[in-house]
Every structure is written in C-alpha cells, then in structure tokens.
N, C-alpha and C positions, 0 to 999 in steps of 0.2 A: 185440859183441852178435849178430854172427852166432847164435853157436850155438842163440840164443833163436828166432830165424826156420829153422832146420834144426828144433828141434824145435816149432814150430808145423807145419811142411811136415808131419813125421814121424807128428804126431797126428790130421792131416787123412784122412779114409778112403784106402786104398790108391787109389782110381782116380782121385781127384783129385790125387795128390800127380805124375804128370809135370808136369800144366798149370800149380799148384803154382810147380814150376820153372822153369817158360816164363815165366810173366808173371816172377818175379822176377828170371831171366836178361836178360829185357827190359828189365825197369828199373835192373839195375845197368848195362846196357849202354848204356842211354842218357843215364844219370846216375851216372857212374865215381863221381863225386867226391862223392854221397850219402855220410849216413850210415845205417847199417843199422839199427832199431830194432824192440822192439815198443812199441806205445802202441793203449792202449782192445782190449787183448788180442788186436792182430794185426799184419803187418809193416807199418812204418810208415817211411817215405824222409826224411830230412832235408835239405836243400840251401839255403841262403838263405831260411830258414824250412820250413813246411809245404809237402811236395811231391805227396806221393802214398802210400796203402793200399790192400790189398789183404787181402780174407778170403774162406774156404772156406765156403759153403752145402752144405744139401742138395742142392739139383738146380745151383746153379750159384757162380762166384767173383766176389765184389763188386770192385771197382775204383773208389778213392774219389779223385779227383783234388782237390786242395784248391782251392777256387774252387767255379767254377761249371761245373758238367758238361753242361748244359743251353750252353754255347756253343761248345764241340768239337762243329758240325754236321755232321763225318763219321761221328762216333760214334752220330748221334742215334738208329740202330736197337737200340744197345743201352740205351740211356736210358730210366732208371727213376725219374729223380728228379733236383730240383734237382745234387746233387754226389754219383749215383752211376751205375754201369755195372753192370749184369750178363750175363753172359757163361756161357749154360747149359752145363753138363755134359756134354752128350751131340752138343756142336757144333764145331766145331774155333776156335781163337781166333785174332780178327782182329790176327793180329802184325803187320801194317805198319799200320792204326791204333793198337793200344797203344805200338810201338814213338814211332810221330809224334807220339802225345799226351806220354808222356813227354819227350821232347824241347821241345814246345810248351811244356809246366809249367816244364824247367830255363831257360829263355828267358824266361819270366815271372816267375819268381824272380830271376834275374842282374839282369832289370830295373828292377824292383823297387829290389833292393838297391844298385841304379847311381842310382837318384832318389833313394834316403833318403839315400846318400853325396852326391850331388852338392850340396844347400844347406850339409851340413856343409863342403865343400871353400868353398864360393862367402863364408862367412862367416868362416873361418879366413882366409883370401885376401885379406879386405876389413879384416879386424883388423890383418894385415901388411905394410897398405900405410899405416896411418896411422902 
C-alpha cells in the first residue's frame, strides 16, 4: 500500500509534500512494524489496531492519533480537538513531540493487545489444569 501514501504525498501541493515526508518518516520510524495504509482518504498506520493519521490542509497537516489527543499534554499547543493536531504550514514541526507521540501510541497498542491476550492465556491455562 505504500504506493497509495506516495501518491497521496504526490497530490498534496508541492510545499507541503517535504513535511509530507517528515511526519511519515517519523512514524514509520517509530512504528517499523505498522502497516502502511489509506483509510477515510488519507495515510492511515496500523499496529495492534488503530494507531495514527495524518492529512494535508490548506494552511496546515492534521495528525490524528487514535485515542484521545487531548492527553499527550506536551502536544497540547498544537490541540485542536478531542483527537486531532494541527501543525501550520508555515512553522517547522515538532519532531521530537510527533516522534514521542508515536512511540507513546505503539506502547498503547502493544498494551492493549497484552490485556486482551492475557484473559485469554489466564482461561486456556485454567482449562488445562482440570
């Protein structure tokens, strides 16, 4: 699915299309093991469910962290909303907050998916001892 987010990047106005590549540099780097998607017409990270989006504005790029965005309290100057970021155009962007936040989300996810597995372990375990 790459090629789908290359050409999302591509359709995006030229001067947006570096930052573009920043934040999505960032999030594969801080989530290797995402899967690359579009979804609701723009890139979309898979990892242990719903991770993180990212789209091109006019004046700036949305950053949708799945959750609640309103409790990454470092980010909160760019909070715009329950579960979004925006990050103007004409400003350079905070790569060691987007880099943390994604990070923060793969973390949230893995944990996640370590509780939904753990009853399942805890019941298979308890089937095998009777």
């Amino acid at each position: 699915m790459t090629k789908d987010v290359d050409a999302y990047i591509a359709a995006a106005p030229k001067a947006a299309q570096p930052r573009l590549r920043q934040v999505r540099a960032l999030i594969k780097s801080g989530a290797p093991k995402a899967e690359e998607r579009i979804s609701y017409g723009m890139p979309y990270y898979r990892y242990h469910g719903h991770l993180i989006y990212f789209a091109v504005f006019q004046n700036h790029i949305g950053l949708y962290p799945v959750g609640n965005a309103d409790k990454h309290l470092e980010m909160s100057a760019y909070t715009t909303g329950k579960g979004t970021y925006r990050f103007p155009l004409d400003q350079p962007l905070p790569v060691v907050l987007i880099r943390r936040l994604v990070k923060t989300r793969v973390k949230e996810n893995e944990e996640k998916a370590a509780a939904k597995a753990a009853p399942a372990r805890r019941s298979s375990s308890a089937r095998s001892k009777r």
